[in-house]
C-alpha positions in Angstrom: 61.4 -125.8 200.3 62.1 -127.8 197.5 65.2 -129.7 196.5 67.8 -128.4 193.9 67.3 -131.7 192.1 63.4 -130.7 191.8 64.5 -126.9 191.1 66.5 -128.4 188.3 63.9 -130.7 186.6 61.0 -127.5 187.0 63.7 -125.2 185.2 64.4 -127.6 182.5 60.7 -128.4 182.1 59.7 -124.6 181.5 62.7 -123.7 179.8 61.5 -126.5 177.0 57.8 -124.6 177.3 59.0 -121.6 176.7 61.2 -122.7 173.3 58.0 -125.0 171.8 55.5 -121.9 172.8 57.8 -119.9 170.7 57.6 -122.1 167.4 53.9 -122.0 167.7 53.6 -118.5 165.6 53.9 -118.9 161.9 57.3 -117.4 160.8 58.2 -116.7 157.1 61.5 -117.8 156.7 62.1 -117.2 152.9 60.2 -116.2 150.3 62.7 -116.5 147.7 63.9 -119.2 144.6 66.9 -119.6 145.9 66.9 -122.0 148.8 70.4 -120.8 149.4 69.0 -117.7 150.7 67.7 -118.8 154.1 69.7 -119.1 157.1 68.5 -120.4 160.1 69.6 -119.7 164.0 71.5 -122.5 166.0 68.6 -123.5 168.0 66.5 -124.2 164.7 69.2 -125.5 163.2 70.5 -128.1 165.9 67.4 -129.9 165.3 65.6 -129.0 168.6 62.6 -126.8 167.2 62.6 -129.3 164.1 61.9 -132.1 166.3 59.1 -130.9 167.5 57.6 -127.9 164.9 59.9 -128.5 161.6 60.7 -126.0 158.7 58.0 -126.6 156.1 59.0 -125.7 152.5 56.6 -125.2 149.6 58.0 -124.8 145.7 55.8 -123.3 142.6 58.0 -124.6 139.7 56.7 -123.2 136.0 56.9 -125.9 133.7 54.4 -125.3 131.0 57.1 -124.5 128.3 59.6 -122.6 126.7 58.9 -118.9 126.7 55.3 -119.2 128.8 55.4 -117.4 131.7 53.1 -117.9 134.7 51.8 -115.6 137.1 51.5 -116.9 140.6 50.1 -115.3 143.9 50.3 -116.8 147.2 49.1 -115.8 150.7 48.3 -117.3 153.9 45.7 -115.5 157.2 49.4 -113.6 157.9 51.6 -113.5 155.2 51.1 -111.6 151.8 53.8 -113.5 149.7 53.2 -111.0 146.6 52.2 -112.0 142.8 55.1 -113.6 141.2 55.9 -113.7 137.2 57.7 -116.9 136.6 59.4 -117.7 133.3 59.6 -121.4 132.1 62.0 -123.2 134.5 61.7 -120.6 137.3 60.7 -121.6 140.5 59.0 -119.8 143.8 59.7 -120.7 146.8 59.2 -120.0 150.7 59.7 -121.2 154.2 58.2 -121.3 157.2 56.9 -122.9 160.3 53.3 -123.8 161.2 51.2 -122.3 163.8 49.8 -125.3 165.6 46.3 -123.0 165.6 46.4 -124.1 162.0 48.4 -122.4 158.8 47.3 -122.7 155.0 49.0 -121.1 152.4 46.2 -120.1 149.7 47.6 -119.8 145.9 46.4 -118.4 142.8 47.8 -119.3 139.5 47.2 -118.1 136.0 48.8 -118.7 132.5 47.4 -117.1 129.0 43.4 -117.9 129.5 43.5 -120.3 131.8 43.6 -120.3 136.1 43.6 -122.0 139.3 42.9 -121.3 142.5 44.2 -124.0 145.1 45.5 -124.6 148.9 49.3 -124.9 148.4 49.8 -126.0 152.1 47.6 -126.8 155.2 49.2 -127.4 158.4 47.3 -130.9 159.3 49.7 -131.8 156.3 46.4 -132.4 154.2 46.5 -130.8 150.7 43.0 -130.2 148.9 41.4 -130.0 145.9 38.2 -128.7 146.1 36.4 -128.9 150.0 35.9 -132.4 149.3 39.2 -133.8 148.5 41.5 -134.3 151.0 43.2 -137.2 150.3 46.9 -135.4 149.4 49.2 -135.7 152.4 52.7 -133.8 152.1 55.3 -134.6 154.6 57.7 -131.1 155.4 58.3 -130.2 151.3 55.8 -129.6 148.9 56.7 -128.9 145.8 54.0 -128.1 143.1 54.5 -128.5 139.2 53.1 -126.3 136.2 52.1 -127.5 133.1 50.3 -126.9 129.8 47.6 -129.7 130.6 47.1 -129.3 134.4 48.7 -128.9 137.4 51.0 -131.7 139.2 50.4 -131.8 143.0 53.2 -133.0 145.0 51.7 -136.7 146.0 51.2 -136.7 141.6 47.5 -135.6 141.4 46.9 -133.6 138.5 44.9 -130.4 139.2 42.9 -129.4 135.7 43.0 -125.5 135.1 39.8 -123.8 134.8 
């Protein structure tokens, strides 16, 4: 029969399983402009699961000019984050964790003539281009910018509109 010392250690041990198998699914947290908006539990929040699996956070802002307005749709394998209109200034934003199977949040921008279809996040932290450019690495926020001329990625790559 085992010990309570060794009882102790085993519960601890799949106690901490149990919490890092539950961060593996991808969970939208927010899918809002207003970072204000998202509140997370105490577990999350004490730092535990963000050791180990933390809040990633990707931003759209729209800043081609006054009174142009972008359209902007974003999805990932699970979530359908909708098409957004975004005036000049605006901002969308959302939340979530990664699946450690893999996540990538796929986006499709448009503004008068011009597109762009692009991988907004990938959860090997690698943003890309085109297949063969993977050279942008984002950290936990990502925050994309929108201009007249092209596209700013957050490491500063500019991303040409089609």
């Amino acid at each position: 029969m085992p010990s309570g010392k060794f009882k102790t250690k085993t519960n601890i041990v799949l106690l901490i399983s149990l919490m890092l198998m539950l961060s593996n699914a991808p969970l939208l947290l927010s899918a809002s402009s207003s970072p204000q908006s998202y509140r997370e539990s105490w577990w999350v929040s004490e730092g535990f699961l963000n050791r180990f699996n933390p809040i990633q956070m990707v931003q759209v802002r729209n800043n081609v000019g006054p009174g142009e307005k972008i359209t902007l749709h974003c999805m990932s394998k699970d979530n359908e984050l909708g098409t957004h209109v975004l005036e000049f200034g605006q901002s969308f934003m959302w939340k979530f964790r990664s699946s450690y199977g893999g996540t990538q949040f796929f986006c499709y921008l448009s503004w008068r003539q011009h597109y762009l279809d692009f991988i907004a996040y990938a959860s090997n932290g690698l943003f890309q281009k085109d297949d063969k450019d993977k050279s942008m690495a984002c950290e936990v926020t990502c925050v994309w910018s929108v201009k007249s001329e092209f596209i700013r990625s957050p490491k500063g790559d500019r991303l040409n509109w089609k």
